[in-house]
N, C-alpha and C positions, 0 to 999 in steps of 0.2 A: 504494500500500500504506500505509495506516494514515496517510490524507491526504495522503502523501508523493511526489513523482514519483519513482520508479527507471526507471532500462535492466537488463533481464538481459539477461546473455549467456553462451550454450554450446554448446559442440563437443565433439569428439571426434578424435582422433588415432590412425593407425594406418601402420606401414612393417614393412616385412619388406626387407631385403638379403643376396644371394648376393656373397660378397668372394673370389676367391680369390686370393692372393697370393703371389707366388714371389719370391723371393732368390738367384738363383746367380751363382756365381763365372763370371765369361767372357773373352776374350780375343778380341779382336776379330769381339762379339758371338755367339761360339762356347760355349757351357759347355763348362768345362775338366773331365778325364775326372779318377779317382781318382788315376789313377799321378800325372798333373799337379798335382792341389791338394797332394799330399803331398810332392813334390820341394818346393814353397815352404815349406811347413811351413801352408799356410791353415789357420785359426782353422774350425774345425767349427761354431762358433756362429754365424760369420756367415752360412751357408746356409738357407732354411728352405723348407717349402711350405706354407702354410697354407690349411683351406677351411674362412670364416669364415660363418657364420649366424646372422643378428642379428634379432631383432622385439624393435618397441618399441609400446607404444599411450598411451594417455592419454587421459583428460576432465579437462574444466574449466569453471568457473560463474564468473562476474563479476556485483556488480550496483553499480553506478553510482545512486547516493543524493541527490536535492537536497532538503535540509534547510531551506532556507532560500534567497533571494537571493545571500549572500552564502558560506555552507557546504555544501559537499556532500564526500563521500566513495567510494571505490571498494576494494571487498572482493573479493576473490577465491580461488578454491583449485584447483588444479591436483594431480592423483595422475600421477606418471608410474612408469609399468614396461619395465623392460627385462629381457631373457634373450639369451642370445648360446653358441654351444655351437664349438670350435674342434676336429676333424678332422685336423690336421695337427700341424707341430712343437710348436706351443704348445697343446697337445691339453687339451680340459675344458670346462668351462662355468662360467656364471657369470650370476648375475640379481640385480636388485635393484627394489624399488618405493622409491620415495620420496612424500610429500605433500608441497607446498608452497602453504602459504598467502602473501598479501598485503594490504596494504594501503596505503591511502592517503588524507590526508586535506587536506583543499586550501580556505583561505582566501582569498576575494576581499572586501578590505574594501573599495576603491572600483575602478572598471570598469579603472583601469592597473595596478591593485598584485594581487598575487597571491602569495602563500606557501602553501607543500606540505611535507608532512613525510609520506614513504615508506618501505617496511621490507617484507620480503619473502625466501621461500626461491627459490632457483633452483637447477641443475645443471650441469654439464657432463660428458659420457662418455666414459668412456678407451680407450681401442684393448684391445679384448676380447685380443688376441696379448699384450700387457702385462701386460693381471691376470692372467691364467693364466699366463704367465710367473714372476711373483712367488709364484703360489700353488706352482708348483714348485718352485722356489726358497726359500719360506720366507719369504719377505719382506713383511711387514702393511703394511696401510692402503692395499690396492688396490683400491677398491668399481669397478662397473663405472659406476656412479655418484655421482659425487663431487657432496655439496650443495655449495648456494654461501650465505652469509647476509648479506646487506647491508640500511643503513640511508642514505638520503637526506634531506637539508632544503635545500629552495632558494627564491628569490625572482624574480617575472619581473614587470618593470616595465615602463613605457610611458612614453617623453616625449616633448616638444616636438610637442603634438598628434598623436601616432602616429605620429610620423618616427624616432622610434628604439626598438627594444625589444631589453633586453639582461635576461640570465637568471645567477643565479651558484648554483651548487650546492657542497654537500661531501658527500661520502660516505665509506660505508666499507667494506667487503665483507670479509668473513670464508671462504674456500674448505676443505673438506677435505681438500682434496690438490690440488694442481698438475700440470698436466700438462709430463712434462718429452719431449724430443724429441732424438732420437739421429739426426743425419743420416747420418753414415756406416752404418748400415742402416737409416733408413728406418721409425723406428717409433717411438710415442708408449709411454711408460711410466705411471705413477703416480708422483708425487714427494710430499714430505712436504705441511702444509700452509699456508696462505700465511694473510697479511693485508694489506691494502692500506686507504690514506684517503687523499683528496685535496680538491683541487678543479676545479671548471671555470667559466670563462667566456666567455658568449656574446653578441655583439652585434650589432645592424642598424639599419643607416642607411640609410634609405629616400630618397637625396639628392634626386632629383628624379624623374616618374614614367617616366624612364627609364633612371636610373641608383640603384642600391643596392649596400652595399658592408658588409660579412661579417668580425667576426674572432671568432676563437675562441683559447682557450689555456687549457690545463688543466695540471696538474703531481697527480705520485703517489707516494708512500711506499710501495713492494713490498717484504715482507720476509716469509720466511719462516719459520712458528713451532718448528722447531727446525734445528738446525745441518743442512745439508746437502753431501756432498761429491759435486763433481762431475766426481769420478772423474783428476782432474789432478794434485793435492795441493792442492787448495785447498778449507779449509772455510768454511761461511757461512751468514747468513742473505741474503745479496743472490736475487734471481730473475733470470737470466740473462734478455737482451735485452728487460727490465722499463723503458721509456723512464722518464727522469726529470719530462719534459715534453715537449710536443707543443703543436702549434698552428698556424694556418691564416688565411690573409686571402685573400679572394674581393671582385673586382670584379664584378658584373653589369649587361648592355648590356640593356634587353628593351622590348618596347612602341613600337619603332623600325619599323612595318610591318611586312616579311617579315623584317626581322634582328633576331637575336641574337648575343649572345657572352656570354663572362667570359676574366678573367684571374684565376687565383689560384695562391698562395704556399702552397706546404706544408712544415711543419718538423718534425724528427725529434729529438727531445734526444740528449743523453749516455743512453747505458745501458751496466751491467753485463754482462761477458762469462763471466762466472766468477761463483760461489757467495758468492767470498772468504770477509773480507775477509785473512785472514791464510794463509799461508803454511805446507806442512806439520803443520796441524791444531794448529798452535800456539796460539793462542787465537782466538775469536769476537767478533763485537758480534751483541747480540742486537738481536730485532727492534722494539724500542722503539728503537735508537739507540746504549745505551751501548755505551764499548766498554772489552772486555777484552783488548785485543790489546797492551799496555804492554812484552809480553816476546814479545811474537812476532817471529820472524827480518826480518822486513819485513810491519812494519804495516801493514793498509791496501794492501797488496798485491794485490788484484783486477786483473783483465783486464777493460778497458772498451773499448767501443765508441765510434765519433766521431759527433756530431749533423751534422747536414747542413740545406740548405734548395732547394727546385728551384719552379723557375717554371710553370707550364701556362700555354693559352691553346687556347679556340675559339671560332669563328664561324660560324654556323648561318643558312640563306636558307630560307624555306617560296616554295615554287613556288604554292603553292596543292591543292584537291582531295586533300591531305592528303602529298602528295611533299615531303622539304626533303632538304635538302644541308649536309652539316657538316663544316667541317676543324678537327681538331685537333693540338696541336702541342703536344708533351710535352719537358719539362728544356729550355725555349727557350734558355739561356744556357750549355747543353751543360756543366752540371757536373759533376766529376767529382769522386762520391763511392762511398759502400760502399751499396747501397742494404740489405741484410741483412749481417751478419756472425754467428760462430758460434766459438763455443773447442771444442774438443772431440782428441782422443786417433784418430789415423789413422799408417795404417804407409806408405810408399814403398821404391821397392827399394831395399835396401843400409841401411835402419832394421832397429832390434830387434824382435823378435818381439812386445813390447808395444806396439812403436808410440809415435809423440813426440805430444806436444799441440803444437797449435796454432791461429793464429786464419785461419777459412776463411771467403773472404767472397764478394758479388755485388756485381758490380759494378752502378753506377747506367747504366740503359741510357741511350745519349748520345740527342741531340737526333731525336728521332721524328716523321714525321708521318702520320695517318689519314685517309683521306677515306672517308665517308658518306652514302650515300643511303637515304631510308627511305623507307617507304609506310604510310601510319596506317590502317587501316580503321575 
């Protein structure tokens, strides 16, 4: 086009789901009869039956531009629609179209150096039982599609003759709403909306041609753009179970004949368990940072979560004709950590009808092992 080489590209997207989902009360996998939920005094909210109907569709165009040797660019636009209509407790409907354009625009000034600078709308969808929830309720800024808007600039280099290539990005993503998640039933809501910047990096060492070796580590600033309580007495801008950093180191075996492996290290940061950071909605830090929490009963008061790190390993045999065999071996050093944890408000018998907060957790499954046989056609 106009001398130019382009790629287009486009599709179309289409889903229809039948959800129905139930919530009851039981007792040794029994639902418990009326007379029974009322002797405990059971909460009526917590039962529900819902029968969810959701179609979503979408199109989208890309065209991939080279301008030159060293410039080219990728344009795009995506229209997505959704409708979703609820039958049940959380009875209503709800639909939304969104557009989201993108782009990108990507420098190769010589064959190892590369710079891009990215920016684009995206989405994510909230549990249709939630927005109509809120619509009942009264409660705004529950779209059944929430945008997302972020901006990217990164660098991907090349050394020591193509034996290492390492990538470093920042971003920053701007979302409508958050999605918040109530384990004790079981359902995603709409929560205020967030912002997040970080960075990340990525590297490879190509050591020899049959050994390379992988880390990564990235770190994030999650905060959300107005005060939120998460229903404990704790107000904030923190995002609950929002890691602080994360990050990864990978050995890989390969080009060994019929074997392979790797060994790799994965790590979990500190994160937020609670909204915080203060205490009784005494005061806040907003989500730049500052804080106004100088008169709060206990500053900085939040409920955090512990970081962890666990080891993997597997080993891979191809028989040949397309057959191999694989064992893997998960938390080798049998750590014992939280692998998710959660704050949230849950009753036990002999608690108050409101129920206590507290931190509920999963444990890290101890030392695992898988074996595998495949067939490749």
């Amino acid at each position: 086009m106009f001398g130019f080489d382009n790629d287009l590209l486009t599709g179309f997207h289409s889903r229809y789901d039948f959800n129905d989902v139930s919530r009851l009360p039981t007792e040794d996998r029994v639902p418990l009869t009326a007379a029974q939920l009322a002797a405990v005094n059971y909460p009526a909210a917590y039962s529900e039956i819902d029968q969810v109907r959701l179609s979503s569709m979408a199109g989208y165009v890309q065209a991939t531009s080279h301008w030159n040797y060293w410039l080219r660019s990728v344009i795009g636009f995506r229209e997505d629609y959704m409708y979703g209509t609820d039958t049940g407790t959380n009875y209503g409907t709800a639909s939304r179209a969104l557009p989201e354009p993108k782009a990108s625009v990507i420098f190769t000034p010589v064959d190892t150096t590369e710079f891009y600078l990215s920016a684009g709308r995206g989405f994510h969808s909230n549990d249709l039982r939630g927005v109509n929830q809120a619509k009942i309720e009264g409660v705004p800024g529950a779209p059944l599609i929430a945008s997302q808007t972020g901006e990217e600039v990164g660098l991907r280099q090349q050394l020591f003759e193509h034996k290492v290539a390492a990538t470093v990005a920042l971003y920053n993503l701007d979302a409508q709403s958050e999605t918040e998640y109530n384990p004790d039933i079981g359902q995603d809501t709409a929560g205020p909306g967030s912002h997040r910047r970080g960075y990340e990096i990525n590297i490879t060492y190509q050591a020899l041609r049959w050994l390379e070796f992988y880390g990564s580590y990235s770190a994030d600033h999650a905060r959300y753009t107005t005060p939120f309580d998460d229903g404990t007495g704790h107000l904030g801008y923190f995002l609950p179970n929002a890691p602080f950093a994360t990050g990864a180191l990978n050995v890989y075996v390969k080009n060994l004949g019929p074997w392979s492996g790797s060994l790799a290290y994965r790590y979990l940061g500190d994160f937020p368990l609670s909204s915080g950071p203060c205490v009784n909605s005494a005061a806040v830090t907003d989500f730049r940072g500052a804080s106004s929490c100088a008169n709060a009963p206990t500053p900085r008061g939040q409920v955090n979560g512990s970081s962890y790190g666990e080891w993997n390993g597997d080993v891979h045999y191809a028989f040949g004709s397309g057959w191999t065999v694989g064992l893997g071996v998960y938390n080798l050093l049998n750590k014992h950590a939280n692998a998710m944890e959660y704050w949230y408000v849950d009753r036990l018998p002999g608690e108050t009808a409101d129920g206590v907060a507290d931190v509920h957790i999963h444990p890290l499954e101890p030392t695992t092992a898988r074996l595998t046989i495949a067939k490749t056609f």
